[in-house]
ROKE-378939 format. One record per residue: x, y, z of N, C-alpha, C in turn; residue in one letter; residue number from 1. Coordinates in steps of 0.05 Angstrom, whole numbers. Atoms other than C-alpha are relative to their C-alpha. Example, Ala and Ser with C-alpha at 12.3 -4.5 7.8 and 13.67 -1.06 7.14 Angstrom:
ROKE-378939
      nX      nY      nZ     caX     caY     caZ      cX      cY      cZ  residuo  num
      18     -24       0     246     -90     156      18      24       0        A    1
     -16     -24      -1     273     -21     143     -15      22      14        S    2
This chain:
ROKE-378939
      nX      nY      nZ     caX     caY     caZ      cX      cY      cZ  residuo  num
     -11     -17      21    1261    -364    -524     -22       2     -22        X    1
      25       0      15    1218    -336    -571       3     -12     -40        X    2
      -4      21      23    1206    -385    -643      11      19     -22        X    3
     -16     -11      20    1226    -321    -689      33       1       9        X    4
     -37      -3     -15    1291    -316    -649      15     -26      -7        X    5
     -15      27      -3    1311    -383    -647      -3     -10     -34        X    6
       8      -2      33    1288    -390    -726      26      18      -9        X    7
     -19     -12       0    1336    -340    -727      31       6      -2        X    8
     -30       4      -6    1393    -359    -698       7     -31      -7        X    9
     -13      23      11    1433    -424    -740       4     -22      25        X   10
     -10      16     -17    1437    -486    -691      28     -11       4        X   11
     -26      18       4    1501    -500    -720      19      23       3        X   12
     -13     -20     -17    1532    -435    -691      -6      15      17        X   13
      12     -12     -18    1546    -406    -638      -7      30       1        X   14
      10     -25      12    1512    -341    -616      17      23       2        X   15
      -8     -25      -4    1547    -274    -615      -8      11      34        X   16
       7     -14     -31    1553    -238    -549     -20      20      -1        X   17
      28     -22       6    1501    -188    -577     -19     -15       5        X   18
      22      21       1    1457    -244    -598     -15     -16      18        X   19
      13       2     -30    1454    -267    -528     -11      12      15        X   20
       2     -23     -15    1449    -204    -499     -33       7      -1        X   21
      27      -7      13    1379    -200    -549     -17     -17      12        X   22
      14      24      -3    1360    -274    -538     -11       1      41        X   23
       2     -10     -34    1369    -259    -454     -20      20       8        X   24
      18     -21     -10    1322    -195    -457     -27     -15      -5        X   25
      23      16      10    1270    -229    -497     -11     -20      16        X   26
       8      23     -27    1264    -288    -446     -13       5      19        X   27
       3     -11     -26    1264    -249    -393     -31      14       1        X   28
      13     -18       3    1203    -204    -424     -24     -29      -5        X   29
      25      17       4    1162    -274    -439      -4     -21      22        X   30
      10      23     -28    1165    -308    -367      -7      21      11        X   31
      15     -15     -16    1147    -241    -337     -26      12     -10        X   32
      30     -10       8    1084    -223    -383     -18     -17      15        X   33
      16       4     -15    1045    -270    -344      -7       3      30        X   34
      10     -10     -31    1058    -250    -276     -14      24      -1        X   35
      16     -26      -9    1049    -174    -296     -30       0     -13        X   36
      28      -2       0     980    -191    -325     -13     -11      22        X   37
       1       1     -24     965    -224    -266       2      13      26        X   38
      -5     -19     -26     987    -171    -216     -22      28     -16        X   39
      22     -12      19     937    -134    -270     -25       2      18        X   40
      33      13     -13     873    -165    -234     -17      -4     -24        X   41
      18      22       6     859    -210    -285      -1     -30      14        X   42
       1      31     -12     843    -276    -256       0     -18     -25        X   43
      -7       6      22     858    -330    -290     -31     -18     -11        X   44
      22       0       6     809    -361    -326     -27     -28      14        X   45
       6      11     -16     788    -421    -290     -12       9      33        X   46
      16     -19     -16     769    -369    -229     -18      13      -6        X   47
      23     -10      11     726    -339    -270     -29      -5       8        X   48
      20      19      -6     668    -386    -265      -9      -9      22        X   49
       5       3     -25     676    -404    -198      -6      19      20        X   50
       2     -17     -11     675    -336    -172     -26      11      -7        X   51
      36     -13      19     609    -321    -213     -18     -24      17        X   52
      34      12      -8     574    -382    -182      -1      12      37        X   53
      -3     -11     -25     600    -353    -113     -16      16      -3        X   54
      13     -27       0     567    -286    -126     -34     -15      -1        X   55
      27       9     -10     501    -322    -147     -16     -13      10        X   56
      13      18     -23     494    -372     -94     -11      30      17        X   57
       7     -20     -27     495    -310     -48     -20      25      -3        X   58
      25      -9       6     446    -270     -91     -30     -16      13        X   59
      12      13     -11     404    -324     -89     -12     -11      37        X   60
      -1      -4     -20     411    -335     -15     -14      24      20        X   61
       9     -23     -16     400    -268       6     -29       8     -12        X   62
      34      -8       2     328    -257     -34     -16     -26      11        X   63
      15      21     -16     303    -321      -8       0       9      33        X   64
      -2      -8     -25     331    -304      63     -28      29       7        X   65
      22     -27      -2     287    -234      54     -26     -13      -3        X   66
      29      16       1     226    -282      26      -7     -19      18        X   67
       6      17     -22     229    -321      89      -7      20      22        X   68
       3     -23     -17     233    -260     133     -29      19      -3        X   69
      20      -4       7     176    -231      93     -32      -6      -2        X   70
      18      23       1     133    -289      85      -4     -10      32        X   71
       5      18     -25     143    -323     151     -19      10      27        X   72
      28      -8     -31     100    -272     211     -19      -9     -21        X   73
      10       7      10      52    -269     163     -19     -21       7        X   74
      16      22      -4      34    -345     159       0     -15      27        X   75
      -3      12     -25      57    -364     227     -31      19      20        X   76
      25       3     -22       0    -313     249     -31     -14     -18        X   77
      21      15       6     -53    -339     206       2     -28       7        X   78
      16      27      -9     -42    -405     229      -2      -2      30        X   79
      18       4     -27     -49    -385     299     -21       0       1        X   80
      29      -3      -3    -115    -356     283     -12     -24       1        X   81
       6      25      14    -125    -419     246      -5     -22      38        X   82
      13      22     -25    -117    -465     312     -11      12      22        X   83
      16     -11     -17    -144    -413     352     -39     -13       2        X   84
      23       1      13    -201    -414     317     -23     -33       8        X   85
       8      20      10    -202    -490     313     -14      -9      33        X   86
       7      10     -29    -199    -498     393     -25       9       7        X   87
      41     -15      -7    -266    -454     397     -18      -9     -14        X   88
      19      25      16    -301    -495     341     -11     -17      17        X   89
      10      28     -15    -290    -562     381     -18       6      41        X   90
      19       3     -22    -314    -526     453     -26       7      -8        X   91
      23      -9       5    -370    -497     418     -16      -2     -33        X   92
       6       5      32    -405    -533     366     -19      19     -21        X   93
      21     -19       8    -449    -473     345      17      10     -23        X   94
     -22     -17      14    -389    -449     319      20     -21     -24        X   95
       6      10      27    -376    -476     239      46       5       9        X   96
     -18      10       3    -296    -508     240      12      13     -24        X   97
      -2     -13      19    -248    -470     196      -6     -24     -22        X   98
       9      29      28    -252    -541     143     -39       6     -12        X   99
      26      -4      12    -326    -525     141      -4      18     -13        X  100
       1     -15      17    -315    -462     128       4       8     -21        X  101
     -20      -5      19    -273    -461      77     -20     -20     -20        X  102
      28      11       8    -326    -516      48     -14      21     -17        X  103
      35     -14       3    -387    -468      46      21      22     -17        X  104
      -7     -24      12    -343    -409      14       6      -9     -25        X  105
      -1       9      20    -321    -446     -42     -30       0     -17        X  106
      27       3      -1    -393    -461     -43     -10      24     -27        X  107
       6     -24       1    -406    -389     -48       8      19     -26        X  108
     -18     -18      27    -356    -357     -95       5     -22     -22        X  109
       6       6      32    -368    -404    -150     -19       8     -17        X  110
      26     -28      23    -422    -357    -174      -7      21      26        X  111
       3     -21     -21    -413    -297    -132     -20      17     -11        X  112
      15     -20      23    -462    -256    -177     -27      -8      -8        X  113
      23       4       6    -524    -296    -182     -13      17       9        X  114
      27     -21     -12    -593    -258    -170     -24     -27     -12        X  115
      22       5      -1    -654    -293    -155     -20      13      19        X  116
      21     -14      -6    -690    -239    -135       8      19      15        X  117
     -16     -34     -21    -678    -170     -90      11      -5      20        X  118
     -10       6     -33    -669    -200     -30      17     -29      -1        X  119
     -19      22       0    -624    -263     -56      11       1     -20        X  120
     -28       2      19    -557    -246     -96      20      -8       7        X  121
     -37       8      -9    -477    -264     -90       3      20      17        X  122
     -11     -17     -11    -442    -241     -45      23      36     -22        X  123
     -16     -22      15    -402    -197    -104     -17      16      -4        X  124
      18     -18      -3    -463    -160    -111     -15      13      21        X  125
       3      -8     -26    -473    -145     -41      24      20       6        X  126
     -17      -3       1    -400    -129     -41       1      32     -14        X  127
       2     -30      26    -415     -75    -110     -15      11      20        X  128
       6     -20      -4    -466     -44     -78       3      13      36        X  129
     -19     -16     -13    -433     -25     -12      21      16      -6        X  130
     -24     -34       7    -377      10     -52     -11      23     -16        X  131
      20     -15       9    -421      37     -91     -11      35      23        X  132
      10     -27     -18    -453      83     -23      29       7       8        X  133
     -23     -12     -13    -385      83       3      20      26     -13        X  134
      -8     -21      20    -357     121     -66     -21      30       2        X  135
      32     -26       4    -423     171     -62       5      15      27        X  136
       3     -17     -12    -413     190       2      31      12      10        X  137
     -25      -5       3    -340     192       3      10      24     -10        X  138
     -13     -19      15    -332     234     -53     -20      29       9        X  139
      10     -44      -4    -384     294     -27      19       3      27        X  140
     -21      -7     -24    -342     284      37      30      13     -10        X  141
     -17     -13      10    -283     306      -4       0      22     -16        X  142
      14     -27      15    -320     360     -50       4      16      29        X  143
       6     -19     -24    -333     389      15      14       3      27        X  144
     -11      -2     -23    -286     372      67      29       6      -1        X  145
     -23      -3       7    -219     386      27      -1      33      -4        X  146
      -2     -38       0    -229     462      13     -10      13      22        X  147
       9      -4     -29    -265     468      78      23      -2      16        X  148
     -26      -7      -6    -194     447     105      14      12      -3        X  149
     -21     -21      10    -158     491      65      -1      19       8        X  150
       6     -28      -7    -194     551      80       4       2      32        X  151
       0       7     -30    -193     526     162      35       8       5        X  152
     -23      -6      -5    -124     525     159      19      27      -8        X  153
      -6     -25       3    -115     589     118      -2      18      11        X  154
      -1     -20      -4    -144     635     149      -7      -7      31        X  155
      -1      10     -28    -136     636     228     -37      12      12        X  156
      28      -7     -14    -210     672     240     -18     -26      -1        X  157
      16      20       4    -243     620     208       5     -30      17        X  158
     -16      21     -11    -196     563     247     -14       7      20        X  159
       7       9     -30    -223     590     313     -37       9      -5        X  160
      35       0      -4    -295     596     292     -13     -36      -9        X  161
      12      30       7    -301     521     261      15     -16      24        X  162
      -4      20     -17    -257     488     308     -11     -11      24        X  163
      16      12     -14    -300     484     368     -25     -10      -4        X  164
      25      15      17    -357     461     318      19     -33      -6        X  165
     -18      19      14    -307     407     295       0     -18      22        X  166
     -12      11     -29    -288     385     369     -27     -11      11        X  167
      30      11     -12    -368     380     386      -7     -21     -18        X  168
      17      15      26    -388     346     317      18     -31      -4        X  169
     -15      28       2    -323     293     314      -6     -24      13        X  170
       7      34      -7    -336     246     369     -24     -19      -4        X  171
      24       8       5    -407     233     353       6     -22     -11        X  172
      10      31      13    -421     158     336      -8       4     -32        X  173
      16       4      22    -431     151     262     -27      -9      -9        X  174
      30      19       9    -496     106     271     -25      29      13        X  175
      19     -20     -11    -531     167     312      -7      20     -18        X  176
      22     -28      14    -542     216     252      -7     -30     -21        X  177
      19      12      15    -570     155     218     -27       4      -4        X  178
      33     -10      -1    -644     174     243      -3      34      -8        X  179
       6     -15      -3    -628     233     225      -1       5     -42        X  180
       3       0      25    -614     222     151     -27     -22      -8        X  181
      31       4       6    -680     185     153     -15       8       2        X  182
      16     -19       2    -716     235     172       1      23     -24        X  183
      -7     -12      26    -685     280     121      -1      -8     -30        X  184
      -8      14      20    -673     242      66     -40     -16      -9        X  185
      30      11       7    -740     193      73      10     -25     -12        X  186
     -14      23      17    -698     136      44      21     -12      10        X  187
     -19      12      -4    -656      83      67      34      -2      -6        X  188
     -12      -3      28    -610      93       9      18      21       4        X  189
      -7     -29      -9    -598     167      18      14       3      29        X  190
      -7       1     -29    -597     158      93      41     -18       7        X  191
     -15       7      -3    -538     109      88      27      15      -6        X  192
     -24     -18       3    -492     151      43       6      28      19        X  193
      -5     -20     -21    -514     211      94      21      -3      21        X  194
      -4      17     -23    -484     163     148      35       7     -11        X  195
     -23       0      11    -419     155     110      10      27     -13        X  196
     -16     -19       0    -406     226      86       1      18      17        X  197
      -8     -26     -22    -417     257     156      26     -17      21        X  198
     -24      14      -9    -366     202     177      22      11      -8        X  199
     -27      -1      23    -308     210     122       9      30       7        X  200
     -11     -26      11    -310     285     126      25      10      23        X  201
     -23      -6     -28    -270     295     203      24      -8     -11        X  202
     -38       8      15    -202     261     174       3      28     -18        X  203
      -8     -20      18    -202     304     118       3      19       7        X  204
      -6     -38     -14    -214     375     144      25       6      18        X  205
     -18      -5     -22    -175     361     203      37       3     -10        X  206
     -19      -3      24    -115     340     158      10      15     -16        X  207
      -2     -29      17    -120     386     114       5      28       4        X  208
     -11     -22     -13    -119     446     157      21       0      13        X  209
     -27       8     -20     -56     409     203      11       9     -26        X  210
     -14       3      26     -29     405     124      13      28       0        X  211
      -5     -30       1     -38     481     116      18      15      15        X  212
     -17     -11     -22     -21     508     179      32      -6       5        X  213
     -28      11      -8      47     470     179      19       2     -29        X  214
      -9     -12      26      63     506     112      30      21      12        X  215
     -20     -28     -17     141     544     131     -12      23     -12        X  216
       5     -32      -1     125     617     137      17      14     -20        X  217
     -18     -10      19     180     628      86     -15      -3     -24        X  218
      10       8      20     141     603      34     -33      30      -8        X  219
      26     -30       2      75     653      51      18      25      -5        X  220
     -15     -33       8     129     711      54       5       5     -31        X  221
       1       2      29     154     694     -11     -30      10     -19        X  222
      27      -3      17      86     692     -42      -8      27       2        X  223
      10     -33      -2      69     765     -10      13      18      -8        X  224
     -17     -28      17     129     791     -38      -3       0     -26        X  225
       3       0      31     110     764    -104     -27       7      -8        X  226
      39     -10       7      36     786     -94     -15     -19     -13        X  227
      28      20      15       2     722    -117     -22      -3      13        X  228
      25       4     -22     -61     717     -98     -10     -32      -2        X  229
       8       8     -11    -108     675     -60       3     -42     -21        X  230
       0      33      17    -115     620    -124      29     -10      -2        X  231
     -29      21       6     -36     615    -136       3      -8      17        X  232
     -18       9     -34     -17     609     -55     -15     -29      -5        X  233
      17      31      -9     -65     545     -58       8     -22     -16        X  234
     -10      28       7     -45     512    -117      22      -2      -7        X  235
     -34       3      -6      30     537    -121      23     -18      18        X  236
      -7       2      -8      41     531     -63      -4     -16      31        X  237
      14      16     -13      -8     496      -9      -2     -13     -11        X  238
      13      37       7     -34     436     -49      29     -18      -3        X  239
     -22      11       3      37     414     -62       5     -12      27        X  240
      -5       9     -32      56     414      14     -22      -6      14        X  241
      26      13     -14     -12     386      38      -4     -20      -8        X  242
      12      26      12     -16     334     -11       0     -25      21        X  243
       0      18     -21      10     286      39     -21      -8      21        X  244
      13       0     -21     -25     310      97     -29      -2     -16        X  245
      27       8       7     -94     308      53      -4     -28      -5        X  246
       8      33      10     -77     233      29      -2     -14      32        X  247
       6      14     -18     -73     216      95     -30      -4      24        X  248
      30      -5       4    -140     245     115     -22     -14     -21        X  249
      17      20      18    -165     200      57       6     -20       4        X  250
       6      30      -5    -142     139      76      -4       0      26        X  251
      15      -1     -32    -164     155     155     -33      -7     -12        X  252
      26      -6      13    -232     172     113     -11     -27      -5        X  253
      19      24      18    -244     111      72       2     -15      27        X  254
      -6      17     -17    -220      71     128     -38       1      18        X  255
      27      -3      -8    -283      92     166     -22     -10      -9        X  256
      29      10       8    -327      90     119     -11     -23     -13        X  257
       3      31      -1    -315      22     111      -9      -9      22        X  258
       9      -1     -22    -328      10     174     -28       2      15        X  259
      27      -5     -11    -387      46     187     -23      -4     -28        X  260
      21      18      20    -425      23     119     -15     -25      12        X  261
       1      34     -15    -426     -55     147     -28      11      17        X  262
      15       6     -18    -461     -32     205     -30      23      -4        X  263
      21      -6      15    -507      21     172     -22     -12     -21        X  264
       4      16      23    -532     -25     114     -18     -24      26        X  265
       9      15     -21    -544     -77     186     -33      15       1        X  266
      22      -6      -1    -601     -22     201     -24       9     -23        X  267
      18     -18      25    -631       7     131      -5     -27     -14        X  268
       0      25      23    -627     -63      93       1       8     -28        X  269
      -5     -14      28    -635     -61      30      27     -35     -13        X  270
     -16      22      12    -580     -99     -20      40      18      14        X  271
     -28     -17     -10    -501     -87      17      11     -24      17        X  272
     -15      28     -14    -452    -136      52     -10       3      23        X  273
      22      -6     -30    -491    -103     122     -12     -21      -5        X  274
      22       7       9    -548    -125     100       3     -34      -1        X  275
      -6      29       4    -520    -197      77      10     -14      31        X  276
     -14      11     -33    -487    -207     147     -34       1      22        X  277
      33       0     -11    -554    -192     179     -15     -19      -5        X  278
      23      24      18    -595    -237     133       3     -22       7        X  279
     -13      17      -6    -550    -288     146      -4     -10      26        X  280
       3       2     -20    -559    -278     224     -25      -9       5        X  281
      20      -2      -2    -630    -284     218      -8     -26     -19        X  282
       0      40       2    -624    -354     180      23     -13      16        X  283
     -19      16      -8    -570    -372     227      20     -13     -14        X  284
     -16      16      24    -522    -387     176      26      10       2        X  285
     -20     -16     -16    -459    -375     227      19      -1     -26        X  286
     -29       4      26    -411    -399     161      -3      26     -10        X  287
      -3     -23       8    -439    -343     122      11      24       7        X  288
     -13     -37      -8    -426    -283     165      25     -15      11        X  289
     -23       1      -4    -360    -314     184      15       9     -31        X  290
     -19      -4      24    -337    -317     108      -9      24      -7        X  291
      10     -32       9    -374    -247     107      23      16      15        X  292
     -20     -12     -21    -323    -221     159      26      -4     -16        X  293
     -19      -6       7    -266    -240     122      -1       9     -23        X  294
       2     -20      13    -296    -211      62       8      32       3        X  295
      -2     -38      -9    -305    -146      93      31       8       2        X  296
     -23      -5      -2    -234    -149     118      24       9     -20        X  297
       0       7      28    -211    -173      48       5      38     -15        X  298
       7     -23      15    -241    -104      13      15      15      16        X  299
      -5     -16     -18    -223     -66      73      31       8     -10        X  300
     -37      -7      -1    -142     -82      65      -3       7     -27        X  301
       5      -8      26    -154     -67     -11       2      28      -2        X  302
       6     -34       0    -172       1      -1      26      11      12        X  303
     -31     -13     -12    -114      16      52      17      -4     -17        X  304
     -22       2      25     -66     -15      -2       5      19     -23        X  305
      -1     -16      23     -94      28     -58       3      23       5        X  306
      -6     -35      -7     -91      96     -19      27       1      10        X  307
     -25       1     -12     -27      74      17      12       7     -28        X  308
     -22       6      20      10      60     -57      -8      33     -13        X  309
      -4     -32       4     -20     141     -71      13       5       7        X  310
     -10     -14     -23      -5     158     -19      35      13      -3        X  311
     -26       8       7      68     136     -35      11       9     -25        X  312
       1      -8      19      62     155    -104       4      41      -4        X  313
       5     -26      15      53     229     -95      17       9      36        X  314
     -26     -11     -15     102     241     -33      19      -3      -1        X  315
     -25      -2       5     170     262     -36      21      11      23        X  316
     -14      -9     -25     221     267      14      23      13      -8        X  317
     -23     -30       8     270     326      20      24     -20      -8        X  318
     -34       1       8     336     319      -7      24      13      25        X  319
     -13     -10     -24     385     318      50      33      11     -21        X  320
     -18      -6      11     450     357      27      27     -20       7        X  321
């Protein structure tokens, strides 16, 4: 009964049949307010707390579960390499134990950057100036192999007059117009970036005209009914829908010319992680070009990462209705 009611009503008489009638509704209205908040979906409050650590055990749970899933090939294959590695050490002592190696690199990259002289720096400056040719000849490979695509794929005359130049000139070995940018060039230097921008340029063109050509035909109609010319169709309406297909032609590109630097830099010398892997061969210093190899690798995945996360950055997938 509720304390104004009963305050209310005299203990020392009894109540009126009304009075009951009031006292009876009232009762009735303060043992059922807690069921119907309850049939509410509030919980009470003691569930509260327990239902919250429920939820973030199973947060918890599930991003760890993903960071095990994530994490775990990963290290399970590096440590195969790892005892791979270790079993070919002990049959062949020529061959420097990962513990040693790991030794001598420490060694190494506590002053990656010294110079005592042209022919003995860090490996980080071996490192610079390999990206160094690789940027130089990269970027005339894209001056010249991205609008060269465009136009390949624009216009079909030109498609069947370069493409059987394209088909003869692609498989060629990258190290074979090396003598040829030494003859040209006259310079090691020159010769190498020659090396690397007659590499880089095949992805791109090729790419780039697949890009074009696979432009819907609705889109060219449009444009001819709106009469834009040659400069809007390209950057209205081609560079948008190519972008993709060009980034992927650039990270085919660099990929290469990572690749074929190492082993160019091997023949021209000079200062370049080639060059350092060579040097190294020629003092026998198997640790070095081992920790040179996972250098290279190192930079290598770097680059894929940074064109991949473009890559990613500047494509957009349709909107399904």
């Amino acid at each position: 009964m509720p304390a104004a009611l009963r305050e209310s009503v005299s203990p020392l008489t009894t109540p009126t049949p009304a009075e009951r009638k009031v006292l009876s509704i009232h009762e009735h209205m303060a043992r059922s307010l807690p069921v119907a908040v309850a049939a509410a979906g509030s919980p009470p409050a003691a569930a509260v707390p327990a239902a919250a650590k429920r939820d973030l055990a199973a947060v918890w749970q599930q991003r760890f579960g993903a960071l095990v899933q994530n994490l775990l090939p990963p290290v399970l294959g590096f440590g195969l390499l790892l005892v791979l590695w270790s079993i070919v050490a002990q049959s062949n002592p020529a061959i420097p134990s990962p513990q040693e190696t790991w030794v001598q690199a420490q060694e190494i990259f506590r002053d990656p950057f010294y110079r005592n002289g042209p022919n003995d720096q860090g490996v980080g400056w071996n490192v610079l100036a390999s990206l160094q040719r690789v940027s130089i000849g990269f970027g005339l490979a894209a001056l010249v192999g991205i609008p060269l695509g465009f136009v390949i794929g624009r216009f079909d005359f030109l498609s069947r007059m370069f493409n059987p130049l394209i088909s003869l000139l692609r498989p060629v070995s990258p190290l074979a117009w090396l003598p040829i940018g030494l003859l040209v060039f006259k310079g090691a230097n020159p010769a190498a970036i020659w090396t690397i921008f007659i590499c880089s340029i095949w992805p791109m063109v090729i790419n780039t005209a697949v890009g074009v050509q696979r432009v819907p035909q609705d889109y060219m109609n449009v444009a001819r009914v709106l009469n834009l010319s040659e400069w809007k169709i390209a950057t209205t309406i081609l560079f948008p829908a190519v972008l993709p297909y060009m980034l992927t032609g650039v990270r085919l590109a660099v990929g290469t010319a990572w690749l074929v630097i190492v082993a160019a830099e091997m023949l021209t010398g000079g200062v370049g992680i080639g060059f350092w892997v060579w040097d190294e061969w020629n003092n026998l210093n198997v640790k070095n070009i081992i920790i040179a190899i996972f250098v290279i690798g190192v930079v290598g995945l770097l680059l894929e990462w940074a064109l991949i996360r473009l890559a990613t950055a500047f494509t957009f997938e349709e909107v399904k209705a």
